[in-house]
C-alpha angles and dihedrals in degrees: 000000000000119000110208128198099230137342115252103244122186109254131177123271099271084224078059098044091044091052093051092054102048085041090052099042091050090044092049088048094043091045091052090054088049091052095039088043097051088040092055095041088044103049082047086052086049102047087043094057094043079058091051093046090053100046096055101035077053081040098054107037087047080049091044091050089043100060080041107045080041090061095040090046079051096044096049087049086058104041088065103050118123090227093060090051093045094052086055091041088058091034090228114141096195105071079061091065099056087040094065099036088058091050096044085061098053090046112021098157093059081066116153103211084230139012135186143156132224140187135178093295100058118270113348093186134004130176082225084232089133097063081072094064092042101257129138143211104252105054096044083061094053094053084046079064106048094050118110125238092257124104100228131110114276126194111223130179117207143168113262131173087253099052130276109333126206111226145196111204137185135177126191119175116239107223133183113244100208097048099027092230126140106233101178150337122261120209134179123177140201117211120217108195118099088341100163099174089062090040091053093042093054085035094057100037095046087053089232131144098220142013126202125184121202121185110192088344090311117133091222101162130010139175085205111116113190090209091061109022115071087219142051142229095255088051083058101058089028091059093039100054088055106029120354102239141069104225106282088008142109107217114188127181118213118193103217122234117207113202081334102310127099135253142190080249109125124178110198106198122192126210143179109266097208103162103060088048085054090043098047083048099055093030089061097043097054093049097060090049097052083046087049086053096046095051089049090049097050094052093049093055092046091054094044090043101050095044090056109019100037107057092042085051102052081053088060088040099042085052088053102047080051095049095047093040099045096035092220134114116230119173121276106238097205140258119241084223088093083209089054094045091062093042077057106046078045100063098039081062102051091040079062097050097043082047086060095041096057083049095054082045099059092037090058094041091057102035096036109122090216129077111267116182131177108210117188118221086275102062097254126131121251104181134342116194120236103269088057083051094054090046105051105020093243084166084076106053082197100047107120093228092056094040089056107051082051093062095035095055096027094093091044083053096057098048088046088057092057087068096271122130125209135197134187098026113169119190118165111231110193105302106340123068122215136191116226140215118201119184132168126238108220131190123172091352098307136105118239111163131015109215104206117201128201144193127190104231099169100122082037091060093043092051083049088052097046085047097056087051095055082057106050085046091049086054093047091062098037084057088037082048091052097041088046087051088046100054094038086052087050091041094048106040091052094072094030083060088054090055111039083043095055103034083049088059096045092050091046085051104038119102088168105106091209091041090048096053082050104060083035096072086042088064098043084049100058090035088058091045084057098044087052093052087046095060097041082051094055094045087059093049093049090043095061092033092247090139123101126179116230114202117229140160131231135131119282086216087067081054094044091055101051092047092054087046099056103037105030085072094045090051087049095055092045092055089237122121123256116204112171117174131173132184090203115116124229084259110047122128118200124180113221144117094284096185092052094042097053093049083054089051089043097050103044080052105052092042089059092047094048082061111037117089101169137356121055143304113219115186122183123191107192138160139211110215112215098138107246092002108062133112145222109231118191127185129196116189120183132172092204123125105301137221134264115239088239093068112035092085076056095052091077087045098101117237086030125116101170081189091058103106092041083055118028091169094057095098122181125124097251108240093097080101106038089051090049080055097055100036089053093054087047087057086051086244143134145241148196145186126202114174152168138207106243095358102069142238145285126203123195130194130170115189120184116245139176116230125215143192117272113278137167110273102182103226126226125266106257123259091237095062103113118253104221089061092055103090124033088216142055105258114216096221113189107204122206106199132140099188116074093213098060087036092061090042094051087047095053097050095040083046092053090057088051099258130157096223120195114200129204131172093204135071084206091049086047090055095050086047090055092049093061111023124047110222140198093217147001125202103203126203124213117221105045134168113261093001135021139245093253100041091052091057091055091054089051096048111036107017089041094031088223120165103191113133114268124199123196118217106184129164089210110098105188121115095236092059090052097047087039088063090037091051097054093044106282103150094203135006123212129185130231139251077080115233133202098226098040082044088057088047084061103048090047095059091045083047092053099034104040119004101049086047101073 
């Protein structure tokens, strides 16, 4: 294979290239003056003709109200001549005949196109001009009529013999100055159509070359004459409406007011648009001069360039060409283009180096340890160095192994030559299994050769195996160490039911005083060896993250007071001194995980009694207020035996007890601490130590709450209600136990709260009940014989479709027991070693959500 420095590739003439850049650049720049200097001239030629626009359609409507205001000042004059009212007075017509001649003489040029008087009996004179215009009598009188009593223009439209005519028309009344009447009206009109007095005058004193005037889109009067103009009326709407303008023409619309109020009257006015014209011409002058330039300019640089650049330029190309055909570096011998001879030094130079790098590269792909192949597009290969020939025996085309890492990479070849690139391709190749890079070679967009890397993994693969197998058997003792939790739970708290239940019944029955302290220790017994699974339990649970917090509120006094219940007694017994003190209100309503909190209060408390003899236990439970910032601060103070500094970082450490050789009876498994520690982290919280050998120990925690204003938390039934009292009616249990022992402890508690209890050992026993009996409850066991607890409840509920409560009491602690229950349908769940308190719980909440429901 031959490894080349570049491919030759076809480029421009520099004199070419040169040329086209000069030319481009001048042109860009020429071309920006051409289009700065039209903007600027054109927004001069606009503003020029806006100026233009605004003065005549100023121009022809102060024109318009001139030739108006002229005939009304007129009109008013006469109205008021003594002639006129004398003619009325007499009632003779004629005299107003010779009155207006002789004032049309002295003033012919403030001229109405008609004039007439009326009275109340219809049109008492008239010049008869309006007969020209073919209009008659009759309805001139009617639109006498219609007028309003004002003195302003009014546009009227009327029938005439010679089609609709646009008038102008006026009234004044004619009043006689010694008596006050009104003898007459006197009217003049204007007419619009075809009115070319009043179309030249605007035509001439607005400097235009033609007027049009439209009246609701209707040419009615016009200067334009189609002999002459080399356009018509209909060009000039029809160019304004698009562009404004008719070719070399300013064309301006004026709205016509008539004694200020406007009309469909529109004057279209045309005039010579000069500047423009002028504009386009030297525009257009100027730009072929400035293209003229640039041509000469372009073929003078590409003369000049090709008679200085070029020749300079096929030396460095020609050493190039030699350098990449021949393969082989010779000296530059210098250019006397100071840019070109160091082109020329520089490449010299890099011809050196790539010279050097194909070199490396040879060198690595022959001395590499690991298989390189070329492929071509094919799927044949091109070259293998030697390490892939000493793997897979590529000397000997029919050799197995080479045949096979052929067929097996073969595929991956082919979707690498359409551009892709793969990576982590492992294809087993006889014994051995290797992990592939294919990546394509690509030159001018197309892919030529396909290098194909590979690694041998096999130990790799071997290690990845061995791991997964560690796994699975990780996970197969973390599921044996559950199910082995789970069994002993079971194991444990069955016996442990039979215990605390009976001793519970004979403490609630003795009245001997000796009796009584012994059943006593055998409750605290079997509460300690409770206490003692619970927290090995726990820990089980922290220790694989299965725990969750769930948020609740209720009132810290509640907490307060259970505390002080349950230890104060037991300090007591022991001859030490309780103090347990609190700044929390009645009222008061904190958010926080309860349940968790309460097994922190209760640890930290039993751990300072355990190891105080003597001396006092002070316990304060406080709070700092700051909303949704505040925080619960408890305080646990001993003067028990103290630890040494060298063991309180050990304390946390679970299994351990530092004080255990000072007190062998102290008992506990060793992990109340450790799980204060972790339920602590969970709440986000803190904690401290501070103690002393022989002086005692404080313990500090500040968890983070939320306080809230005070609500109504319903409190719980106490315990001391009396049971029997609890429901109005006998309740039909059916209990689902296969230990005697639980069976006849169950029975006794249900029995105390009048119950008929059925017992069964069986879940299929259970089924056959339900099918016959309806129930008002059913305690169901966990590990029965035949079926389990859990499989039974999902028969009740969805195969008999029963929805009888059903409450699981199980001695299995675990969550997965209880949400396996609450998935299948259980209503409660309730742990063994059964309780007289947790059991009331119970009842209360079938009490409140069932019972009390039918």
């Amino acid at each position: 294979m031959v490894f080349g420095f570049f491919t030759r590739k076809k480029s421009l003439n520099l004199a070419t290239l040169i040329t086209r850049t000069v030319f481009t650049v001048m042109g860009a720049v020429t071309l920006m003056v051409l289009f700065l200097n039209f903007q600027a001239t054109s927004r001069a030629v606009d503003k020029e003709i806006e100026r233009t626009r605004v003065q005549t359609n100023s121009l022809v409507q102060a024109l318009f109200n001139l030739e108006l205001t002229s005939l009304r000042t007129q009109q008013d004059s006469y109205s008021r001549n003594d002639s006129l009212v004398k003619a009325l007075s007499n009632e003779t017509p004629r005299p107003l005949d010779q009155f207006f001649a002789v004032v049309d003489e002295v003033n012919p040029h403030l001229i109405p196109d008609f004039r007439y008087i009326t009275t109340s009996d219809g049109m008492f004179w008239g010049d008869e001009s309006y007969t020209f215009f073919g209009i008659e009598e009759n309805p001139l009188n009617m639109v006498s009529l219609q007028l309003n009593a004002s003195k302003s223009w009014h546009l009227v439209k009327i029938s005439s013999l010679l089609g609709t005519q646009h008038l102008l028309l006026r009234r004044t009344p004619i009043v006689n100055s010694e008596t006050g009447e009104v003898l007459a009206m006197y009217h003049i009109g204007v007419v619009l159509n075809k009115n070319y007095s009043v179309m030249n005058s605007l035509k001439i004193d607005s400097n235009s070359e033609n007027v049009v005037m439209v009246i609701d889109g209707e040419v009615i009067a016009s200067t334009i004459r189609h002999s002459t103009d080399s356009y018509t009326d209909k060009d000039v709407l029809d160019e304004y409406d698009s562009t404004n303008e008719v070719g070399q023409y300013i064309i301006v619309q004026t709205p016509l007011e008539v004694s200020s109020a406007p009309t469909p009257i529109f004057i279209y006015t045309v005039q010579r648009n000069q500047s423009p014209i002028e504009f386009s011409h030297h525009y257009n002058f100027w730009g072929g001069v400035l293209l003229l330039f640039m041509f000469v300019l372009g073929a003078m640089t590409w003369y000049w360039v090709n008679r200085r650049v070029s020749s300079e330029l096929d030396v460095l190309t020609q050493y190039t060409a030699d350098a990449v055909d021949l393969r082989s570096i010779t000296k530059f011998n210098g250019s006397p283009v100071k840019e070109f001879d160091q082109i020329g030094h520089t490449l010299e130079d890099s011809f050196k180096r790539l010279i050097e790098q194909e070199k490396l590269f040879e060198d690595l792909f022959n001395f590499s340890l690991s298989p390189i192949l070329f492929w071509d597009v094919e799927g044949r290969v091109v070259k293998i160095n030697p390490a892939g020939q000493k793997y897979f025996n590529s000397n000997r085309v029919n050799d197995e192994t080479y045949q096979l890492l052929v067929d097996n990479l073969l595929p991956q070849i082919k979707m690498a030559a359409t551009g892709a690139t793969l990576t982590g391709v492992n294809i087993p190749i006889a014994d051995k299994v290797f992990r592939w890079n294919l990546s394509p070679i690509i030159v001018d967009d197309e892919v030529h050769l396909v290098i194909a890397q590979s690694q041998d993994i096999t130990s790799l693969i071997q290690a990845e195996k061995q791991s997964e197998r560690a796994r699975i058997e990780a996970e197969e003792l973390a599921r044996i160490r559950a199910d082995f939790l789970a069994k002993m739970s079971h194991e444990l708290r069955t016996p442990l039911n039979g215990i605390l239940g009976v001793s519970q019944m004979l403490r609630a029955s003795s009245v001997d005083s000796t009796m009584l302290e012994y059943v006593n220790v055998l409750c605290n017994s079997g509460e300690h060896l409770l206490v003692v699974l619970n927290d090995i339990l726990d820990f089980s649970k922290l220790e694989q993250g299965a725990y969750s917090l769930q948020t609740s509120e209720f009132k810290p006094i509640e907490t307060y007071q259970t505390v002080d219940k349950i230890f104060a007694p037991l300090c007591h017994d022991k001859g030490i001194e309780f103090v347990c003190t609190t700044d929390f209100e009645e009222g008061a309503v904190i958010a926080t995980d309860k349940v968790r909190l309460t097994q922190i209060l209760f640890n930290l408390v039993s751990n300072g009694i355990k190891f105080t003899h003597k001396g006092r236990l002070a316990v304060s439970i406080t709070h700092t207020n700051k909303g949704d910032d505040s925080s619960l601060h408890i305080l646990v103070e001993d003067t028990g035996i103290g630890i040494e500094a060298r063991f309180i970082d050990k304390i946390f450490e679970p299994f351990v007890q530092v004080s255990e050789h000072s007190v062998p009876d102290s008992g506990g498994s060793g992990l109340g601490l450790t799980i204060i520690k972790i339920l602590v982290e969970l709440l986000e919280g803190q904690y401290d130590i501070k103690s002393e050998v022989g002086s005692g120990t404080t313990f500090k925690v500040d968890i983070p709450i939320k306080c809230i204003k005070e609500t109504a938390i319903a409190p719980l039934l106490p315990v001391e209600s009396k049971p029997q009292e609890l429901f109005d009616t006998t309740l039909n249990v059916l209990l689902v136990e296969d230990n005697h022992t639980n069976a006849f402890i169950a029975r006794a508690f249900c029995e105390k709260y009048g119950m008929q209890i059925s017992w069964v050992e069986d879940g299929q026993e259970a089924i056959e009940l339900v099918q016959k009996n309806i129930y008002d409850l059913i305690l169901m066991d966990n590990q029965l014989p035949n079926i389990g607890g859990v499989e039974v409840t999902r028969i009740i509920r969805d195969e008999l479709k029963s929805n009888v409560p059903i409450f699981a009491c199980t001695a299995d602690g675990m969550a997965e027991t209880k949400q396996e229950f609450l998935d299948v349908g259980a209503n409660y769940i309730i742990i063994k070693p059964l309780k007289e308190n947790e059991l009331f719980q119970a009842f209360q909440y079938l009490k409140s959500e069932f019972i009390s429901m039918k």
